[in-house]
C-alpha positions in Angstrom: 17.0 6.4 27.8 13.6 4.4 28.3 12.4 7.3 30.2 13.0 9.7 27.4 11.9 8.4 24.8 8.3 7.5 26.6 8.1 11.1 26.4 9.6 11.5 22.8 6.5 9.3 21.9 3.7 10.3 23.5 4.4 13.8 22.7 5.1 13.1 19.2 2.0 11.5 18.7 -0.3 13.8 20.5 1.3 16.2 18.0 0.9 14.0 14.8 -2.4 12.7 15.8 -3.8 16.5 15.0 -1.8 16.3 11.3 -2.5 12.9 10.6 -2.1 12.7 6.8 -5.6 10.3 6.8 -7.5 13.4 4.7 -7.0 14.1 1.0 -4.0 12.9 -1.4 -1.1 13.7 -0.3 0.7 13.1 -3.5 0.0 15.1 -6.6 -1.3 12.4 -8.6 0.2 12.1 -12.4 -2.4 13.5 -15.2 -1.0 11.4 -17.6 -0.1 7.8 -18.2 2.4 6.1 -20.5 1.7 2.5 -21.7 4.2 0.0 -21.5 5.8 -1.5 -24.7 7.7 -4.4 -23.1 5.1 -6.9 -23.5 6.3 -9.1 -20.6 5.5 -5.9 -18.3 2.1 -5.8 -20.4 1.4 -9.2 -19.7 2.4 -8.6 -15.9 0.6 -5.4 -15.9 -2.8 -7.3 -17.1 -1.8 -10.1 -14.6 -2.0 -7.7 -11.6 -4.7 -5.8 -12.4 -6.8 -9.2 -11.6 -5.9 -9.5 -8.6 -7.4 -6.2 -7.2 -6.5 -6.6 -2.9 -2.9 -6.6 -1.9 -1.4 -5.3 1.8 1.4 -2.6 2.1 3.3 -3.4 5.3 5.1 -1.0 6.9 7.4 -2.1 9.5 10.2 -0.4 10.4 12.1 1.6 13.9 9.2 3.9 13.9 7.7 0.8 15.1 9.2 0.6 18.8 8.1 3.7 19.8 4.8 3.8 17.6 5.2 6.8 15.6 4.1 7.9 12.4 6.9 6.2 10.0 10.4 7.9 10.1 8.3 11.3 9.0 9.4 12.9 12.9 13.2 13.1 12.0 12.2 15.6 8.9 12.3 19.3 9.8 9.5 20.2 8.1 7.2 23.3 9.5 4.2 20.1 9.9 6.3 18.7 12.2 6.2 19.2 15.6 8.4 17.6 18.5 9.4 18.0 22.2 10.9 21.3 22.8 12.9 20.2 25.5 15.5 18.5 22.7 17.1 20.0 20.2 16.9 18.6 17.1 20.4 16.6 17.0 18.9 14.7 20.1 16.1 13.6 18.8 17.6 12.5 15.5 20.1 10.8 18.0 17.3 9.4 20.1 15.3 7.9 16.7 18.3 6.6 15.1 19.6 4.7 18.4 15.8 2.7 18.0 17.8 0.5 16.4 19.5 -0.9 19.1 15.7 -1.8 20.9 14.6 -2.9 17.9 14.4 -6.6 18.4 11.3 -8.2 17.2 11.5 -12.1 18.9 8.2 -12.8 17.9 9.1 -12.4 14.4 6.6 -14.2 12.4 6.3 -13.7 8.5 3.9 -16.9 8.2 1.6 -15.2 10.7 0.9 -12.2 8.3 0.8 -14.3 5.2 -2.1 -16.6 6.8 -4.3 -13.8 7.9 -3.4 -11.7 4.8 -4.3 -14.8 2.6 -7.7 -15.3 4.7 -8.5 -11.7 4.1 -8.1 -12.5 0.5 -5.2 -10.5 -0.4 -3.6 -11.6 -3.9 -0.2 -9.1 -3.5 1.8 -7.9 -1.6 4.3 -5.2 -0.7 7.2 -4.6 1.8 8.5 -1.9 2.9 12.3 -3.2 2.5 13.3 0.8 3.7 11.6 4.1 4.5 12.8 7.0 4.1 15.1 7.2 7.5 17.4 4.6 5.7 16.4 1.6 8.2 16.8 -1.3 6.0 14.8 -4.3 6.5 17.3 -6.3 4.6 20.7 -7.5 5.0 22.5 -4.4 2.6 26.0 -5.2 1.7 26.2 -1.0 1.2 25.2 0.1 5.3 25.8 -1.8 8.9 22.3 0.7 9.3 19.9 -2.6 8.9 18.3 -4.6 11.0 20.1 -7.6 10.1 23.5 -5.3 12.5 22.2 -3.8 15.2 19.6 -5.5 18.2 18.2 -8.1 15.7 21.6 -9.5 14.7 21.9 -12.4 16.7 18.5 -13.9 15.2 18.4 -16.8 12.7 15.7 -14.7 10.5 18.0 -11.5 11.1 17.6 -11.0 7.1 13.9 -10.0 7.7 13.0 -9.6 4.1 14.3 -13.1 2.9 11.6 -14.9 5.3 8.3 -12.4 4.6 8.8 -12.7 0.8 9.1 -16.8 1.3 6.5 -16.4 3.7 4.0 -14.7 1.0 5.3 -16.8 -2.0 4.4 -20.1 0.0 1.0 -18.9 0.0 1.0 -17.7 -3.8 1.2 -14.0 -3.5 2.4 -11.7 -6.4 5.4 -10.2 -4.5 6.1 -6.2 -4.2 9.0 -4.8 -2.6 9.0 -1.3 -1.7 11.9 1.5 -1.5 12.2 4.8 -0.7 14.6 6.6 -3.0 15.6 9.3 -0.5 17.5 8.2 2.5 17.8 10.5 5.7 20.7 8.3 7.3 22.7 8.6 4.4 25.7 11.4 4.4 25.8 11.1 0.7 21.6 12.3 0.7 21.7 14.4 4.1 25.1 16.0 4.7 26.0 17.3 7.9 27.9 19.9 6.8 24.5 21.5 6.0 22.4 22.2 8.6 18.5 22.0 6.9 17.1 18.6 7.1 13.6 18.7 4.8 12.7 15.7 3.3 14.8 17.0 -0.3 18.5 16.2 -0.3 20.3 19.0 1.8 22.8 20.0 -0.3 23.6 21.5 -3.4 23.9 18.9 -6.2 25.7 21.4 -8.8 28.1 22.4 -5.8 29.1 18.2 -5.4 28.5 16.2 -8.2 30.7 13.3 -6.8 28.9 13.1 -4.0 25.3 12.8 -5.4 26.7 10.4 -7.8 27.9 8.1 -4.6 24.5 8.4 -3.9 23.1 7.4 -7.2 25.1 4.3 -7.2 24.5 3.2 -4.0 20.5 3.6 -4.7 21.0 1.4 -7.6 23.1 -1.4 -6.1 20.6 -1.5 -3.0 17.6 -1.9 -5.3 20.2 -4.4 -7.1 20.6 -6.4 -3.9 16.6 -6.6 -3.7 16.1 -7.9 -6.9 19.4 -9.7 -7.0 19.3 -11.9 -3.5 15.6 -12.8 -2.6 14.3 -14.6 -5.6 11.4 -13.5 -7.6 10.0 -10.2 -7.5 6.7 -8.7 -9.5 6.8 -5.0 -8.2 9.4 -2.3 -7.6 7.2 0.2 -5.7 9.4 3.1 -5.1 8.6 6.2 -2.7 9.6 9.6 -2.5 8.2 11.1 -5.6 10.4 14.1 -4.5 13.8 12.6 -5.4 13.4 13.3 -9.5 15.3 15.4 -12.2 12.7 18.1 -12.1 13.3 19.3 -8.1 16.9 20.0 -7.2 18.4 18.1 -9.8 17.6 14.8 -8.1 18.3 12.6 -10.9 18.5 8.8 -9.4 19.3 7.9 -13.0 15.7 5.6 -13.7 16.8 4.9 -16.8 19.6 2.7 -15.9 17.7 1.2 -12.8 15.1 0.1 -15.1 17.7 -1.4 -17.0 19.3 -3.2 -14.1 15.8 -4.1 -12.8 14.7 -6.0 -15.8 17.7 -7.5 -16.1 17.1 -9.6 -12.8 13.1 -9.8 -13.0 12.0 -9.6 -16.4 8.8 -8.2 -17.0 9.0 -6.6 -13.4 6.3 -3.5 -12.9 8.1 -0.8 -11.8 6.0 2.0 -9.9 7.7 5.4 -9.7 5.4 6.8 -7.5 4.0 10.0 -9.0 6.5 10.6 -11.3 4.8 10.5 -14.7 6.2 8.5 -17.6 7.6 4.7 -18.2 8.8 3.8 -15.4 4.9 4.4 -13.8 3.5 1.5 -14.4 0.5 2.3 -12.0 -0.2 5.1 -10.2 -0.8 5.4 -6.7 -3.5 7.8 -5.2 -2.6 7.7 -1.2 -5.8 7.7 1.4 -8.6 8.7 -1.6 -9.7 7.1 -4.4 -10.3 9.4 -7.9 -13.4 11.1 -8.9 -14.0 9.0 -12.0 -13.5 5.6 -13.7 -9.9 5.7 -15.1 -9.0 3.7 -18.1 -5.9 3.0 -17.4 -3.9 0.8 -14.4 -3.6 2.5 -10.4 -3.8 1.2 -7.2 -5.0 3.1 -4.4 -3.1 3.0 -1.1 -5.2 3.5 2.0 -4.3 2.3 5.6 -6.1 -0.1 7.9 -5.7 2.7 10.5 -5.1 6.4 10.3 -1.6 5.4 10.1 0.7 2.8 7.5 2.5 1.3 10.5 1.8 0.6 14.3 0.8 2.7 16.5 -0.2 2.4 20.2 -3.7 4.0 20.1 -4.7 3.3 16.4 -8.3 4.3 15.2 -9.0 1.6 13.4 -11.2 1.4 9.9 -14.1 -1.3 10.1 -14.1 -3.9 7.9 -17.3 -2.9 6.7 -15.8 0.5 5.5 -12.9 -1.9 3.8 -15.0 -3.1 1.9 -17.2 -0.7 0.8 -13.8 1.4 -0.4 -13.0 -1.8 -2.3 -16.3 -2.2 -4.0 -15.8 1.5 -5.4 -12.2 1.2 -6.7 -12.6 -2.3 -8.3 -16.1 -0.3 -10.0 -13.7 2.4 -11.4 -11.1 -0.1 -12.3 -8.9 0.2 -9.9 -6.6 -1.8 -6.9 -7.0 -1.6 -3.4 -3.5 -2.6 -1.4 -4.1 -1.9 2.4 -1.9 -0.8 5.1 -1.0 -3.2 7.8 1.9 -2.6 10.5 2.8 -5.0 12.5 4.0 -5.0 15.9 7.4 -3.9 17.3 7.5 -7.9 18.1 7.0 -8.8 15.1 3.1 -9.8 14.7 -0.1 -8.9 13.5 -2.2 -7.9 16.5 -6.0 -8.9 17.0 -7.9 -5.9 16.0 -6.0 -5.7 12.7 -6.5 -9.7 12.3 -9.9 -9.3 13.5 -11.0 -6.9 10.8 -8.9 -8.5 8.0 -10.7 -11.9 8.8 -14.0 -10.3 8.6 -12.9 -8.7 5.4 -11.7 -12.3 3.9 -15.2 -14.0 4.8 -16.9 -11.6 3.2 -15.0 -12.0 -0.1 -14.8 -15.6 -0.1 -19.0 -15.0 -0.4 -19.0 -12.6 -2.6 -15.3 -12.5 -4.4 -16.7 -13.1 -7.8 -17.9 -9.9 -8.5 -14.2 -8.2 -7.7 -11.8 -10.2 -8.6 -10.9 -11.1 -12.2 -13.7 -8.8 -13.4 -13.2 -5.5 -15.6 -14.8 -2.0 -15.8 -18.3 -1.4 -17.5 -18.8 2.2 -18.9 -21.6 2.3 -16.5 -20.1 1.7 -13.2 -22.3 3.5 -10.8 -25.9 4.8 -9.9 -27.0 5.8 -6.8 -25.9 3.6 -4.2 -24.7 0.6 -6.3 -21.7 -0.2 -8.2 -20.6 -2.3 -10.8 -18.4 -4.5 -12.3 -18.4 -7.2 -15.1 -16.8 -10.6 -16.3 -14.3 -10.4 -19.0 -16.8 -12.1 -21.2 -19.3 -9.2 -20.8 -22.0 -12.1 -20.0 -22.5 -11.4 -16.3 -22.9 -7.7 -14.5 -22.0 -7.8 -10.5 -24.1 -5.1 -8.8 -22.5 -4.0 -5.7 -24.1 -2.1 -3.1 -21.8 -0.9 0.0 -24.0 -0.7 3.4 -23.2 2.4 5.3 -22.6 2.2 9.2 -25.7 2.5 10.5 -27.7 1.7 7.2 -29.9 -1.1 6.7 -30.5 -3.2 3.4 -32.9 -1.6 1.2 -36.3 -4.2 0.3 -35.4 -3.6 -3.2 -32.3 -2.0 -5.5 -33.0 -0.8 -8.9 -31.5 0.4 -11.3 -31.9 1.9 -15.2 -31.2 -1.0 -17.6 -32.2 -1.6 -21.1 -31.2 -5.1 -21.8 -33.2 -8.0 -20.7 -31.8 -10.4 -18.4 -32.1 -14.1 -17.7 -31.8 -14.4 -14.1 -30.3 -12.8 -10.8 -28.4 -14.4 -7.8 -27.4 -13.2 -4.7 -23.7 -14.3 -4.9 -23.6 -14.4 -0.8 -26.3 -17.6 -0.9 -26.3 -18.1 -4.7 -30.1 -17.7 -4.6 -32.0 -16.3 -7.6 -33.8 -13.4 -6.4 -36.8 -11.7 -7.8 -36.7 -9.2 -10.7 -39.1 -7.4 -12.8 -39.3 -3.7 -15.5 -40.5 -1.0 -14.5 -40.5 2.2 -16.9 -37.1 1.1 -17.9 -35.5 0.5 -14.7 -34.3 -3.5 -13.3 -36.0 -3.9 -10.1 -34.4 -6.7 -7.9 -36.0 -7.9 -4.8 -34.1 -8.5 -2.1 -34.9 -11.8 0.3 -36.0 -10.9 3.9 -33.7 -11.4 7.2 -29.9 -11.5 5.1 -27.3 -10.1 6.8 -26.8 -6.6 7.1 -23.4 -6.0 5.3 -22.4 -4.9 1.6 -24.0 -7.3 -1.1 -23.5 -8.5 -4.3 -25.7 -9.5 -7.1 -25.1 -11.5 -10.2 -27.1 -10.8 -13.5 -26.4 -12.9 -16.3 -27.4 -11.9 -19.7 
């Protein structure tokens, strides 16, 4: 078995390493948006939308062997495994990871430091992909991690100790849940052969069973919400599984319902499935064209990949930062991908980069968090955001690998200012008009990474 499924995973990731999903958005993104009318939501809504940096993690079997998620056990024309195996042995091959799959280094505190020293205000956990894995102890499947190599472990009921973990450090806490579910017999039935990432059969053909399947969705989101104390967002995958394609109606309504009832006020995040039960939308691996005026949250990965993989190709923290400076500008959230290890920890290069990431915010932090959108966010190569009270503009500029500081950033302005600060050293800097434009002077021999400025009015 170890022997085959070294070569399961280094094919598989040869393969997927020339379809990595790290161009373009993935996901259609919604065209529309609905505002909320519960004003608890509103209120929660607002609440979030200050806190700008949050991590995704993504931990799951895919883990152990280092693969891209649970996507290999999809039949899919992208996907692409060892031809030696027929299908049914590799599902059997991926779906007996669970019996490796024994993280003894386990440790939830470890993540919530560094992710609390890179400045992350949120979080979200991936409590089950889409291979039906589930990071929790599910009253509805022995398929958990909490039954199989894991069981024996005092923290066996994984999710319990990360969100404790994260609230001990003051987190806003996001569970995520992937409403299709590839181990299930009530989503893929082997009585029919095809295995894409849609439910296999037809739901007109077996209504019973599809609504087996719609209640055990609801009272697995039910035991999340129910069982591990407060929660602020339901973010929910696999914008696939809707009314609208095959008739896959998980009945939203009534987990709304159910949802609010246990964590009032909760966000719920129906990813890219427009209406109420949206309460942000999601653009995966890109951020949108233009300032949007209403709430969204783009989701990019620390890697090329959302969870571990053996030969990652990491982002610098530099580059983090710079995609930060442009969401925040066009009002947007930044929640970053971070998988941990099949034992159960952060490793250095990820920790490494999300250190750097924290240092530079605790410098410069002022001008992202807790600020909102000005109508003129961007010229050239600076950004910007404001305070609520309007009385200070943050000018951002991103340094490009390779780039160095300019001596001077300008920009067109028409209102006269009283001073300007380098928020890194809190030093006024230099400033003066010229045909309409704000000059700033920059000081000599500051270090060469993003900056921000502070004008106050």
């Amino acid at each position: 078995m170890k022997s085959l499924r070294i070569l399961i995973t280094s094919y598989f990731t040869i393969c997927l390493l020339s379809l990595s999903f790290a161009q373009g958005n993935i996901h259609e993104q919604s065209s529309e948006y609905v505002w909320p009318t519960d004003q608890q939501v509103v209120k929660k809504l607002k609440d979030w939308q200050d806190l700008k940096f949050g991590v995704l993690i993504h931990w799951g079997l895919y883990a152990v062997p280092g693969i891209v998620e649970s996507w290999s056990i999809c039949d899919e024309d992208w996907i692409t495994r060892d031809t030696t195996l027929t299908y049914q042995q590799y599902m059997d091959w991926y779906f007996s990871l669970a019996d490796e799959f024994c993280p003894t280094q386990f440790n939830p505190s470890q993540w919530a430091s560094i992710c609390q020293d890179a400045g992350m205000r949120y979080m979200i956990f991936t409590t089950k992909h889409h291979d039906g894995f589930c990071m929790f102890d599910s009253h509805e499947t022995d398929f958990s991690i909490a039954h199989h190599a894991f069981r024996n472990h005092p923290k066996r009921d994984v999710l319990q100790y990360v969100l404790q973990a994260f609230r001990e450090k003051d987190f806003s806490i996001g569970t995520y849940f992937s409403k299709p579910d590839w181990h299930s017999q009530m989503y893929w039935w082997d009585v029919y052969g095809k295995k894409g990432r849609n439910v296999n059969y037809p739901i007109k053909q077996y209504p019973e069973r599809w609504k087996r399947f719609q209640q055990f969705t609801y009272r697995q989101i039910e035991e999340i919400l129910s069982r591990y104390g407060n929660v602020d967002i339901l973010w929910l995958d696999g914008g696939w599984v809707c009314p609208e394609n095959r008739g896959q109606d998980i009945n939203m309504p009534n987990i709304a319902q159910m949802a609010r009832k246990h964590q009032p006020g909760i966000l719920i995040v129906d990813r890219t499935i427009h209406g109420p039960y949206e309460n942000y939308q999601t653009p995966e691996r890109t951020i949108p064209e233009k300032q949007l005026n209403y709430p969204w949250e783009s989701c990019i990965p620390l890697s090329d990949d959302w969870g571990y993989v053996k030969k990652p190709h990491w982002k610098s923290a530099q580059k983090v930062i710079n995609t930060l400076i442009e969401i925040v500008a066009k009002g947007g959230n930044m929640v970053l991908g971070v998988g941990p290890t099949p034992e159960g920890i952060i490793e250095p290069a990820a920790e490494e980069r999300l250190r750097e990431i924290g240092k530079w915010l605790r410098q410069n932090g002022k001008a992202i968090f807790n600020t909102v959108p000005t109508p003129y966010y961007h010229e050239g190569n600076v950004w910007f955001t404001q305070s609520k009270d309007g009385k200070q503009l943050y000018a951002l500029y991103p340094l490009q690998e390779g780039e160095n500081l300019p001596t001077e950033i300008s920009w067109n302005c028409d209102k006269k200012i009283k001073s300007a600060r380098l928020l890194s050293t809190n030093k006024r800097l230099k400033t003066k008009y010229e045909n309409g434009r704000l000059i700033i002077t920059l000081p000599k021999n500051i270090p060469q990474q993003p900056l921000a400025i502070e004008v106050c009015f």
